[in-house]
TORZA-810149 format. One record per residue (C-alpha): residue number from 1; x, y, z. Coordinates in Angstrom, 2 decimals. Example, Ala and Ser with C-alpha at 12.3 -4.5 7.8 and 13.67 -1.06 7.14 Angstrom:
<r><n>1</n><px>12.30</px><py>-4.50</py><pz>7.80</pz></r>
<r><n>2</n><px>13.67</px><py>-1.06</py><pz>7.14</pz></r>
// end
This chain:
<r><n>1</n><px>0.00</px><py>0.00</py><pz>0.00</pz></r>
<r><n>2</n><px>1.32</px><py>3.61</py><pz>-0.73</pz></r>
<r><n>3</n><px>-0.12</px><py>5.14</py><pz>2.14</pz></r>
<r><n>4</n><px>1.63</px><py>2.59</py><pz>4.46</pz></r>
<r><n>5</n><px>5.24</px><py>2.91</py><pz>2.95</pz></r>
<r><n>6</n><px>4.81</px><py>6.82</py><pz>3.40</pz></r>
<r><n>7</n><px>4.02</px><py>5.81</py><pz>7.50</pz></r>
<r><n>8</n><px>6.71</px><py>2.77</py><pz>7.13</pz></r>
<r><n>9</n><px>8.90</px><py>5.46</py><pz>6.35</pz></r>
<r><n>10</n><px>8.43</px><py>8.31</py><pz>8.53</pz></r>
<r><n>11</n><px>9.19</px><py>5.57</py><pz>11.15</pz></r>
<r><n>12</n><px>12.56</px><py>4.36</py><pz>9.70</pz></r>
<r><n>13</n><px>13.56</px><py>7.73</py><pz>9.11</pz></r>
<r><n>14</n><px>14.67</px><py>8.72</py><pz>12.20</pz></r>
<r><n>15</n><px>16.76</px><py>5.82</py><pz>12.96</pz></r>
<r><n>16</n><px>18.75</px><py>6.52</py><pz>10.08</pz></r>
<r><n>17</n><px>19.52</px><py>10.00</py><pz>10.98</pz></r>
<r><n>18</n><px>19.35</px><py>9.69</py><pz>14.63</pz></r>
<r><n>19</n><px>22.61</px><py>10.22</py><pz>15.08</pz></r>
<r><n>20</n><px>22.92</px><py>13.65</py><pz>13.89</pz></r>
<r><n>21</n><px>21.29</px><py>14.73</py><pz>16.63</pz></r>
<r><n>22</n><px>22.74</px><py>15.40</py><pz>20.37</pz></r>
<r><n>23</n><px>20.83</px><py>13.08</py><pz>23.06</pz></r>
<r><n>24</n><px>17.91</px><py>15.49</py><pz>24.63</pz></r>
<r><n>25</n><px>19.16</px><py>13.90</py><pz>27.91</pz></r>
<r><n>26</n><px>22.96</px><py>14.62</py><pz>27.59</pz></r>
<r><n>27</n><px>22.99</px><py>16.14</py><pz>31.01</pz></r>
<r><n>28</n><px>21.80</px><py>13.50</py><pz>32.90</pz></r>
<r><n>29</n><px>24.37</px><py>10.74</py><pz>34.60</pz></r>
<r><n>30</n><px>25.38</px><py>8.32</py><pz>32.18</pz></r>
<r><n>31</n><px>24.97</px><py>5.20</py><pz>34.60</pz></r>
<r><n>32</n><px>21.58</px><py>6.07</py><pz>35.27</pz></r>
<r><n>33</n><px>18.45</px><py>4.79</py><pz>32.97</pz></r>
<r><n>34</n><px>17.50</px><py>7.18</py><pz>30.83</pz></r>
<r><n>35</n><px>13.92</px><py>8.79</py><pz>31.57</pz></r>
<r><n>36</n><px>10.89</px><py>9.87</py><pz>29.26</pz></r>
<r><n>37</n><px>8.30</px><py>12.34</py><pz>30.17</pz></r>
<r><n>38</n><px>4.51</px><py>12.07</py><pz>28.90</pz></r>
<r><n>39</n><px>2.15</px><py>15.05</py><pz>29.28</pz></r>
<r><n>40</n><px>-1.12</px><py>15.97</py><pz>27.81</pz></r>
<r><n>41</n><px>-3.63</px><py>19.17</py><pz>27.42</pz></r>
<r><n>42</n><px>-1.79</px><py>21.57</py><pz>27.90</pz></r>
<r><n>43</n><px>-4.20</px><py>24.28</py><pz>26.13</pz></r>
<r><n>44</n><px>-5.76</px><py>27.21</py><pz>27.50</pz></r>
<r><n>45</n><px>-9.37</px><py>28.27</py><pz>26.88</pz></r>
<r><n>46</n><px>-7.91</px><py>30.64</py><pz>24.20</pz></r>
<r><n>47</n><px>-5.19</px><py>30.22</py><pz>21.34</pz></r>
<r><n>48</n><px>-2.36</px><py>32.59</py><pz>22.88</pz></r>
<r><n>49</n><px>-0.04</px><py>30.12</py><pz>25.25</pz></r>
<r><n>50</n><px>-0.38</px><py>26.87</py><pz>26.83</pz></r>
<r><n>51</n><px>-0.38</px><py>25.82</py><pz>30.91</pz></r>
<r><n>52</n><px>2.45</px><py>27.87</py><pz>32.14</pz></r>
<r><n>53</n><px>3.87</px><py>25.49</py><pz>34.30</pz></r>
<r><n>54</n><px>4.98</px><py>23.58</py><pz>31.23</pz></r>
<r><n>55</n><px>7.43</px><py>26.42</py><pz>30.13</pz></r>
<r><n>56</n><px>9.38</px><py>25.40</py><pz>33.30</pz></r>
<r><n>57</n><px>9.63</px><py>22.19</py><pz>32.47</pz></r>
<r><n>58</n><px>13.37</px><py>20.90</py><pz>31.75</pz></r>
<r><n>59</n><px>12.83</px><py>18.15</py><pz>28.81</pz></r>
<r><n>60</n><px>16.06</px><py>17.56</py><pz>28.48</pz></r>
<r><n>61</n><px>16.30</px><py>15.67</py><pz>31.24</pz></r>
<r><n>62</n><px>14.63</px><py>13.53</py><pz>29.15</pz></r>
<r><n>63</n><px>15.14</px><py>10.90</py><pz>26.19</pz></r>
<r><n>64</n><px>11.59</px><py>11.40</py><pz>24.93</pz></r>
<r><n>65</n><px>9.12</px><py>13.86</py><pz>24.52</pz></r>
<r><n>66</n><px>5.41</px><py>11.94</py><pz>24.22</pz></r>
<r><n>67</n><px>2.75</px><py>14.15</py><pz>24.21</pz></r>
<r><n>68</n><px>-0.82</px><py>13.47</py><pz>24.07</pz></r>
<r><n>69</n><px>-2.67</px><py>15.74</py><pz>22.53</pz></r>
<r><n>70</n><px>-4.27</px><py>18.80</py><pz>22.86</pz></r>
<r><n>71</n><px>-1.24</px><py>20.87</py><pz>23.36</pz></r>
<r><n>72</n><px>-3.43</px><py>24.63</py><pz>22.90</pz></r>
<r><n>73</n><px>-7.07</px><py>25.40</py><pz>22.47</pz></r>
<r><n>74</n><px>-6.01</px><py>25.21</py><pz>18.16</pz></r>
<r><n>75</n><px>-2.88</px><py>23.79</py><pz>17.91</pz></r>
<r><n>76</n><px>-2.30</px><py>24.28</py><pz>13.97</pz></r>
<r><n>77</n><px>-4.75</px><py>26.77</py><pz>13.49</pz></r>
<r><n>78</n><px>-1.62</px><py>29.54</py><pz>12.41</pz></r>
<r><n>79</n><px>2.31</px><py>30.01</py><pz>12.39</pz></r>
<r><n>80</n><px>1.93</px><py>31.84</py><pz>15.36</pz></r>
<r><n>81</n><px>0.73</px><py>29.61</py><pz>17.57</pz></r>
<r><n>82</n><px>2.36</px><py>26.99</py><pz>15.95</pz></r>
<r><n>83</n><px>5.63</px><py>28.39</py><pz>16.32</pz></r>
<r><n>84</n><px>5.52</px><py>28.99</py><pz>19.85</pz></r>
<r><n>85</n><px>4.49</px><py>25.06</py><pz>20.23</pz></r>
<r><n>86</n><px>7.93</px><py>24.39</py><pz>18.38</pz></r>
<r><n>87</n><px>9.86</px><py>26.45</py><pz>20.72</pz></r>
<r><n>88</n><px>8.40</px><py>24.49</py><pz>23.89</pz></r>
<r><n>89</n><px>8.22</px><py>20.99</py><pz>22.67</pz></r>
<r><n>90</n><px>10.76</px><py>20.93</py><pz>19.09</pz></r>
<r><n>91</n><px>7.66</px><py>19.54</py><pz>17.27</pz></r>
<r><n>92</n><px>10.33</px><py>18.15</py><pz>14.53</pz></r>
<r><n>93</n><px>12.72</px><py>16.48</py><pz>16.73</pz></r>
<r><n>94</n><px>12.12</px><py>12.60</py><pz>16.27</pz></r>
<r><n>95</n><px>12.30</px><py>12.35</py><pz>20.01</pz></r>
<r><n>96</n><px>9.11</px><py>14.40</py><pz>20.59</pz></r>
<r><n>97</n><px>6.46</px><py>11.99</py><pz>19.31</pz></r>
<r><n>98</n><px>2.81</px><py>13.63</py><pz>19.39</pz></r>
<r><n>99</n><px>-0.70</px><py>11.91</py><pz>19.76</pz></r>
<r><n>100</n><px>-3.13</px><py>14.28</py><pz>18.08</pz></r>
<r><n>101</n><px>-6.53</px><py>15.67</py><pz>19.55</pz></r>
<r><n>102</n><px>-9.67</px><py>17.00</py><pz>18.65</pz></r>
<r><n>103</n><px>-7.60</px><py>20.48</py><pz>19.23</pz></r>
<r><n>104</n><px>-4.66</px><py>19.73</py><pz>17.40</pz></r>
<r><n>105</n><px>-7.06</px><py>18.60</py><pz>14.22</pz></r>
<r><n>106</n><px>-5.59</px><py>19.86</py><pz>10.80</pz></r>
<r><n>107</n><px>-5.07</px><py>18.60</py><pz>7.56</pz></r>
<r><n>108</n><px>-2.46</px><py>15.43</py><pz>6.82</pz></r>
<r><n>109</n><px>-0.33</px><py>17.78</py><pz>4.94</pz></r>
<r><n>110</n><px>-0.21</px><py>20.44</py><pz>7.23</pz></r>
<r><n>111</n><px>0.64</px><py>18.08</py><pz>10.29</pz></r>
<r><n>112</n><px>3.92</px><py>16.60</py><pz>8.27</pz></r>
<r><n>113</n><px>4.55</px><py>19.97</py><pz>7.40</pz></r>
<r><n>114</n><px>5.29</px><py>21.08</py><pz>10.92</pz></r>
<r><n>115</n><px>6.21</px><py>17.98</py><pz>12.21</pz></r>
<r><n>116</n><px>7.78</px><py>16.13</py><pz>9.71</pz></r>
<r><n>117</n><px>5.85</px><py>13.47</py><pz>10.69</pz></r>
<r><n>118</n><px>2.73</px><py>11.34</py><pz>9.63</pz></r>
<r><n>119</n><px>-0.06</px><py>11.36</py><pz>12.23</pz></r>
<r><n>120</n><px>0.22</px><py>7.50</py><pz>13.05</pz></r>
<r><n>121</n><px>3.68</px><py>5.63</py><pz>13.14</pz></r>
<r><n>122</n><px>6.42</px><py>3.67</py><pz>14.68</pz></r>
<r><n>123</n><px>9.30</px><py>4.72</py><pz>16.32</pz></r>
<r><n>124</n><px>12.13</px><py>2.75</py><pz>18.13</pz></r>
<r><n>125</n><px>14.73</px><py>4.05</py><pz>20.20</pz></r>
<r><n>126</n><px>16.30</px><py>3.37</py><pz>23.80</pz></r>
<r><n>127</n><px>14.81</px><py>-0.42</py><pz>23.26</pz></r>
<r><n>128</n><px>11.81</px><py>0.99</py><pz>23.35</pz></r>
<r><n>129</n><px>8.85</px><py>0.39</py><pz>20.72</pz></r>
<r><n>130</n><px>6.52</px><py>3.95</py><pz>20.26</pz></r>
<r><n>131</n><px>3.45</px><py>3.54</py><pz>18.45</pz></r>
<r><n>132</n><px>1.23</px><py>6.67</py><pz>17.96</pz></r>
<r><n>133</n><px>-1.97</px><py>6.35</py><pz>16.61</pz></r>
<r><n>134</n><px>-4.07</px><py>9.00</py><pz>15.30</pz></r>
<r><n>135</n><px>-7.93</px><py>8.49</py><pz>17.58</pz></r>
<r><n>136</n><px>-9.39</px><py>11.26</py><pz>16.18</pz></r>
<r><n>137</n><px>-9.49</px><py>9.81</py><pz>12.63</pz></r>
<r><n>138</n><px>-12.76</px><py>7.51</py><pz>12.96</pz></r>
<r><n>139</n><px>-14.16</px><py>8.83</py><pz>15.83</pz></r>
<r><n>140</n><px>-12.17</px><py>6.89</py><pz>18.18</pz></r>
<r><n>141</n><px>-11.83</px><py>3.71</py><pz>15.87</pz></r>
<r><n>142</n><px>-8.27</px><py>2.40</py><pz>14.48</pz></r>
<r><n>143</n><px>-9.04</px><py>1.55</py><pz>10.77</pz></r>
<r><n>144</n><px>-8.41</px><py>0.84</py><pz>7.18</pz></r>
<r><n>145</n><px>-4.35</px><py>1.87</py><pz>6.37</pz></r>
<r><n>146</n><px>-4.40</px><py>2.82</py><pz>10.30</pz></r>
<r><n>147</n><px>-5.12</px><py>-0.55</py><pz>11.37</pz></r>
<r><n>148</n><px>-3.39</px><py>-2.37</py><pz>8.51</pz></r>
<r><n>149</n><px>-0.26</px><py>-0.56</py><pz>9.96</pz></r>
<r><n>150</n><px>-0.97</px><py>-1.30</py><pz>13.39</pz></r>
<r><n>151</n><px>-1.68</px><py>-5.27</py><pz>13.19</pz></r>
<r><n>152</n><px>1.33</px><py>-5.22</py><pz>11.04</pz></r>
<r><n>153</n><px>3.70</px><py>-3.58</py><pz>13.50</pz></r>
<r><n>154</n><px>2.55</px><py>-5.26</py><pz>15.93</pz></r>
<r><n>155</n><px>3.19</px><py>-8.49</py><pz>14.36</pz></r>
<r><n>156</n><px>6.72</px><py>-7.52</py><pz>14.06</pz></r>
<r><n>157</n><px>7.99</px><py>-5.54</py><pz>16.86</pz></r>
<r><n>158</n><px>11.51</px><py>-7.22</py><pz>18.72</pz></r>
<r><n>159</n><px>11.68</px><py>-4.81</py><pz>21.35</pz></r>
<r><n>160</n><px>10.71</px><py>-6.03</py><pz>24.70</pz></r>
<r><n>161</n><px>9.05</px><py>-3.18</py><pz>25.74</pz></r>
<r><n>162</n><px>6.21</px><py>-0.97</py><pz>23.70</pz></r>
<r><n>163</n><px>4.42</px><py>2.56</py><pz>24.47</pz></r>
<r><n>164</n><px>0.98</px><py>2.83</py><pz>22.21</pz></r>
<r><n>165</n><px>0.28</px><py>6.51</py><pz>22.46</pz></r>
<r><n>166</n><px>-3.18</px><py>7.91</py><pz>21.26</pz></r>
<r><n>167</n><px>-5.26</px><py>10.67</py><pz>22.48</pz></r>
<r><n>168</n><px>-8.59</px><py>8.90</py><pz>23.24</pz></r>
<r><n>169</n><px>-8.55</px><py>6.51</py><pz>25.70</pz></r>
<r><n>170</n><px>-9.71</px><py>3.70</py><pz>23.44</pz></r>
<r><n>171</n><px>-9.04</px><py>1.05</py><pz>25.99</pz></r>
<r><n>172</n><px>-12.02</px><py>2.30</py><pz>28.06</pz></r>
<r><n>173</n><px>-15.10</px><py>1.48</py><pz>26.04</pz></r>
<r><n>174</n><px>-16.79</px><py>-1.35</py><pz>26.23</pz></r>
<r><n>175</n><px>-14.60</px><py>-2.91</py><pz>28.89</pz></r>
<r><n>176</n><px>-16.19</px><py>-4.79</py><pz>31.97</pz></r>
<r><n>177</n><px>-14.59</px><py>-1.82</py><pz>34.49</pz></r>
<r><n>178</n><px>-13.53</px><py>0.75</py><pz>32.72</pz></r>
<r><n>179</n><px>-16.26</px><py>1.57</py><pz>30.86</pz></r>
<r><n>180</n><px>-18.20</px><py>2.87</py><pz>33.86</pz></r>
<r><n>181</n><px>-15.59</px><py>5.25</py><pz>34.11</pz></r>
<r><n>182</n><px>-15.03</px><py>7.50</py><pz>31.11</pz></r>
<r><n>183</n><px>-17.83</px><py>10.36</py><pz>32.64</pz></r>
<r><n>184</n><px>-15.62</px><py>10.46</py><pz>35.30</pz></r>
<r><n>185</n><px>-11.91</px><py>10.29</py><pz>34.07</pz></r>
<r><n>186</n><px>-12.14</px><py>11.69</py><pz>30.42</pz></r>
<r><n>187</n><px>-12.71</px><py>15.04</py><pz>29.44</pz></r>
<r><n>188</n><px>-14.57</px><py>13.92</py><pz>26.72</pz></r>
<r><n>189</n><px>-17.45</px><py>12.33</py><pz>27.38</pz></r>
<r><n>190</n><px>-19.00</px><py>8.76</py><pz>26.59</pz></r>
<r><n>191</n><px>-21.08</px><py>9.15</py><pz>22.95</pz></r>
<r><n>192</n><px>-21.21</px><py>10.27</py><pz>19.62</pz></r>
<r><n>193</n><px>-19.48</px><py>13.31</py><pz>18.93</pz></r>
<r><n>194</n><px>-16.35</px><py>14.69</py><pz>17.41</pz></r>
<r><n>195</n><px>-14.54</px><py>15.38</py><pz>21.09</pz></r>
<r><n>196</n><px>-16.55</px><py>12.08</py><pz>22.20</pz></r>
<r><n>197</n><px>-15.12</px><py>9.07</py><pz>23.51</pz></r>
<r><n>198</n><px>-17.40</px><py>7.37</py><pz>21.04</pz></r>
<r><n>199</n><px>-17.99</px><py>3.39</py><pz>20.80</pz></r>
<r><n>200</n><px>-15.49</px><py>2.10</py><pz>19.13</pz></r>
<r><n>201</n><px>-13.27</px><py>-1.25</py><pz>17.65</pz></r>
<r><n>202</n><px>-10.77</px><py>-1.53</py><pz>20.15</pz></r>
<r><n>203</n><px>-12.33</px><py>-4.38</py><pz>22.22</pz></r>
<r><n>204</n><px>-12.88</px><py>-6.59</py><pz>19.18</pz></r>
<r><n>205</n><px>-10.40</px><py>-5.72</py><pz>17.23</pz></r>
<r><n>206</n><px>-7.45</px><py>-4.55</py><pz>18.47</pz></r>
<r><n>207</n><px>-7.54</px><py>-5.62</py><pz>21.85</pz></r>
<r><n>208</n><px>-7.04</px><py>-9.25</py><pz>20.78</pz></r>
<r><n>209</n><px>-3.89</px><py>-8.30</py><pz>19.22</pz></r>
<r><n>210</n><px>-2.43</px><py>-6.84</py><pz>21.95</pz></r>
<r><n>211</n><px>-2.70</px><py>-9.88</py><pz>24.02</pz></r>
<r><n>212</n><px>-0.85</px><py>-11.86</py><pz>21.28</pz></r>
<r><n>213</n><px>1.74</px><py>-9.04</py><pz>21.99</pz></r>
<r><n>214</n><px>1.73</px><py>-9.48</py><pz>25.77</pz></r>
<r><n>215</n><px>2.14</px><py>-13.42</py><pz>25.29</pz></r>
<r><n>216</n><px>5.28</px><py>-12.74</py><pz>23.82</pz></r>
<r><n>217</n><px>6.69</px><py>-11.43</py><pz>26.80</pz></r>
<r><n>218</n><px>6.81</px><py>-7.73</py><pz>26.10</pz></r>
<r><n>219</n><px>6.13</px><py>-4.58</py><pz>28.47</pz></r>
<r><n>220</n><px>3.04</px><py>-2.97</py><pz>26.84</pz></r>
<r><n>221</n><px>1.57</px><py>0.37</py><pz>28.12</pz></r>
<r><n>222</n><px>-1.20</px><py>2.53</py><pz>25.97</pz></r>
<r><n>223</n><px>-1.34</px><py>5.97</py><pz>27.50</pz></r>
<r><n>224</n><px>-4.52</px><py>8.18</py><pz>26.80</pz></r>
<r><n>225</n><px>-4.12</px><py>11.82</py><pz>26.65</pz></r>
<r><n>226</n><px>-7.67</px><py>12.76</py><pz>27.16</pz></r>
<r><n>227</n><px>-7.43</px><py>13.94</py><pz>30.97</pz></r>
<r><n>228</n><px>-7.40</px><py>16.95</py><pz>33.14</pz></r>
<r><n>229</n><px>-10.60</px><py>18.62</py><pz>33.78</pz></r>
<r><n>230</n><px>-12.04</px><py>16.18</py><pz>35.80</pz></r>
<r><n>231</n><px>-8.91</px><py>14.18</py><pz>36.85</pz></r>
<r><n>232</n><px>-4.59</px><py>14.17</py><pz>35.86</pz></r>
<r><n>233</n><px>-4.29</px><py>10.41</py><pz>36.36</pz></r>
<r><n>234</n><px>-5.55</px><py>7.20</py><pz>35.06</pz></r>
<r><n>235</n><px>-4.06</px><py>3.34</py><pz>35.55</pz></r>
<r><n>236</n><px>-5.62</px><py>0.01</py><pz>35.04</pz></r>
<r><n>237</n><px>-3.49</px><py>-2.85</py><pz>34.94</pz></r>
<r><n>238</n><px>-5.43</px><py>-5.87</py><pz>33.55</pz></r>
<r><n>239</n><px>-5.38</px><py>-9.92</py><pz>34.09</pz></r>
<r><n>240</n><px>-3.01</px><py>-10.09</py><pz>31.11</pz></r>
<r><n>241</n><px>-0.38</px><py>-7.24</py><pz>32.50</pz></r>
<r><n>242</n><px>-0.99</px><py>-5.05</py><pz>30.21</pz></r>
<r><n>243</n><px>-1.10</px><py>-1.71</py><pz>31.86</pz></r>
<r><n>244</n><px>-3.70</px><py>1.46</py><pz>30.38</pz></r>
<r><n>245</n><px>-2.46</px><py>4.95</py><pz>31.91</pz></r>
<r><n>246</n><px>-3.91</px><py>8.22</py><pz>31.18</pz></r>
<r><n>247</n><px>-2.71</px><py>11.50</py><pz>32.13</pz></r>
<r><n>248</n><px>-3.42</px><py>15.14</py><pz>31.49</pz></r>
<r><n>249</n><px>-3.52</px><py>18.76</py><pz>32.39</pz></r>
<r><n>250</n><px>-6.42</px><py>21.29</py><pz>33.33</pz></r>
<r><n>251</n><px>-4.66</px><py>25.09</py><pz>33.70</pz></r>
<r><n>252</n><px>-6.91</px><py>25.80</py><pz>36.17</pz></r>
<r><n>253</n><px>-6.75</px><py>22.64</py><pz>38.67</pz></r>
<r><n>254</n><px>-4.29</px><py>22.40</py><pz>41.44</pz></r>
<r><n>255</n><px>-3.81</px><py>18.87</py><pz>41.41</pz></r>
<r><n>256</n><px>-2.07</px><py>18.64</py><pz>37.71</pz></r>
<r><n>257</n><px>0.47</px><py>15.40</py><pz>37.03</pz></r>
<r><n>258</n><px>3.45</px><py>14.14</py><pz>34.63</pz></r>
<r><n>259</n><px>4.07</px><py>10.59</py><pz>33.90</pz></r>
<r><n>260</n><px>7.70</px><py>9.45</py><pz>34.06</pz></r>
<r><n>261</n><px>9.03</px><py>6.71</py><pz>32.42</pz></r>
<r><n>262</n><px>12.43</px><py>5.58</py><pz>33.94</pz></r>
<r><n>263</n><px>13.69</px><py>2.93</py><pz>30.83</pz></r>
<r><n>264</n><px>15.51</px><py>0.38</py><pz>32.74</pz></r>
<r><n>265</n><px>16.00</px><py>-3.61</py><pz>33.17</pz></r>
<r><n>266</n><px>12.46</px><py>-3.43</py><pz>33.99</pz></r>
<r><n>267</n><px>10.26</px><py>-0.26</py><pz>32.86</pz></r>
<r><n>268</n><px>9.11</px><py>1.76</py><pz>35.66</pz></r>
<r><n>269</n><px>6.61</px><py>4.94</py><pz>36.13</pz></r>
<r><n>270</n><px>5.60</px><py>7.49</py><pz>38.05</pz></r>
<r><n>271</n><px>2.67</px><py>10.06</py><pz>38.47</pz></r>
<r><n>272</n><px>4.87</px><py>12.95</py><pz>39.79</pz></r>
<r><n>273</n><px>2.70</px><py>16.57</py><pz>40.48</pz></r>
<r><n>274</n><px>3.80</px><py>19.31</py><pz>38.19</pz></r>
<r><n>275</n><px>5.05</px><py>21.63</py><pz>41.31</pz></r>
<r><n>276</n><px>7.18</px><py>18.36</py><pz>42.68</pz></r>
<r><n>277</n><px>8.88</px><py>17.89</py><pz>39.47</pz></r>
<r><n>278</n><px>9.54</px><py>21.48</py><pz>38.69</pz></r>
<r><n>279</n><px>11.08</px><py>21.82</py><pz>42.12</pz></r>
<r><n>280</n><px>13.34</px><py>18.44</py><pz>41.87</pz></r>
<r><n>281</n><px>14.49</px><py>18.65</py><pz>38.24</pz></r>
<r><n>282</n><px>17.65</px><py>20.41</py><pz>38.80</pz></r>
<r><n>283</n><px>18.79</px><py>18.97</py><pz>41.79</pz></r>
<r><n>284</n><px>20.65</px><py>15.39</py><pz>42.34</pz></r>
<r><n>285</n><px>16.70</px><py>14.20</py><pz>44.05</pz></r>
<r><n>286</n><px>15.92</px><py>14.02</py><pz>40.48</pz></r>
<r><n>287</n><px>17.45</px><py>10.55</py><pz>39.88</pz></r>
<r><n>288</n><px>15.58</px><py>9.21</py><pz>43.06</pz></r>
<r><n>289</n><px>12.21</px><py>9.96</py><pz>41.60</pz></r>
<r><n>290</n><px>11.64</px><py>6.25</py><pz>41.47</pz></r>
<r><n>291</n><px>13.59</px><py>4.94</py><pz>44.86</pz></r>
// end
């Protein structure tokens, strides 16, 4: 398929030209496992900034950038705003890896354009698997090329550990427990909208798949983006190990959360509140976030 060589190879790209690039966590301790920071909705109720506590944040402490969506109120609506966004989060480095939202909706063309990037791809690095997917496409459903891509990767993958990164939580619908929850974790809520968490094909389809991944031994954790205004955290590990986080910002809550990912034998992570990490980043605690 054409469409899936163009993804195929926006994911082998930047292995090939990694190395041009200086490590976004060259300051940190080189006996220590490297880290990666997630954070979501960061947008204001207008298009002029984002959270402000995220302009303190020191990323390169950190490996990766994964962010999930919904960075401002219209992410790509102009250069202006759209600039800005590249000075905070270096939209085209291949080690920030974004999981658009219904705010950061724009055109295919315009997305690679800024991020010189597809909106759904693979990306391996630090022995780490990163698939993003792109939930806003169908409404909260992974299909056609998306899901041809996806089953195929999948499939494939020799890394032992795997981060699926999309901005819905998927995961939630239609599950035994979870599904309960989405009026009262997501920002979106449960139905049949654009913003929606709308019913969707994860259970049937792409859930099974995952297991297959899980019974070959490997770490796998899908974040959701899709958080903040009612709650910053999310976690549900299920009967197979396969862990579902969720995480996200609302500028005017007090109670606002990262996830850390510390890459090590084993991965590790941590909820950590914004005003805890912003006060240990610079100092030697930093490295005992996890002890």
């Amino acid at each position: 398929m054409k469409v899936l060589q163009r993804f195929l190879f926006t994911a082998i790209a930047p292995l090939l030209i990694l190395g041009c690039f200086s490590r976004p966590n060259e300051g940190l301790e080189s006996n220590m496992p490297d880290k990666f920071i997630y954070l979501s909705h960061s947008r204001l109720s207008t298009n002029d900034g984002i959270y402000t506590k995220v302009y303190d944040i020191n990323f390169s402490r950190y490996s990766y950038r994964l962010l999930g969506g919904d960075l401002a109120e219209k992410s790509f609506e102009n250069n202006r705003i759209i600039s800005h966004l590249d000075s905070v989060f270096d939209l085209k480095s291949t080690h920030t890896l974004l999981s658009i939202g219904n705010h950061d909706h724009t055109s295919d063309g315009n997305f690679y354009e800024h991020t010189k990037k597809s909106k759904y791809g693979l990306y391996q690095g630090n022995g780490v698997s990163f698939i993003v997917l792109d939930s806003q496409d169908s409404l909260s459903s992974i299909v056609g090329d998306q899901k041809k891509f996806l089953f195929e990767v999948l499939d494939t993958i020799t890394t032992s550990k795997v981060i699926v990164l999309s901005h819905k939580l998927v995961f939630m619908d239609q599950h035994d427990i979870m599904d309960d929850m989405i009026n009262l974790v997501c920002n979106g809520k449960k139905g049949d909208c654009f913003y929606c968490h709308n019913t969707n094909n994860f259970k049937k389809e792409i859930y099974p798949e995952i297991i297959k991944l899980r019974k070959k031994g490997k770490e796998v954790y899908w974040i959701g983006g899709d958080l903040g205004g009612k709650i910053s955290r999310f976690e549900y590990k299920d009967e197979n190990g396969i862990v579902f986080l969720g995480n996200g910002f609302w500028h005017e809550n007090e109670d606002n959360q990262v996830l850390i990912f510390e890459n090590g034998k084993k991965m590790r992570y941590r909820f950590v509140h914004i005003d805890t990490l912003l006060k240990l980043q610079n100092s030697h605690l930093f490295y005992n976030l996890f002890d």
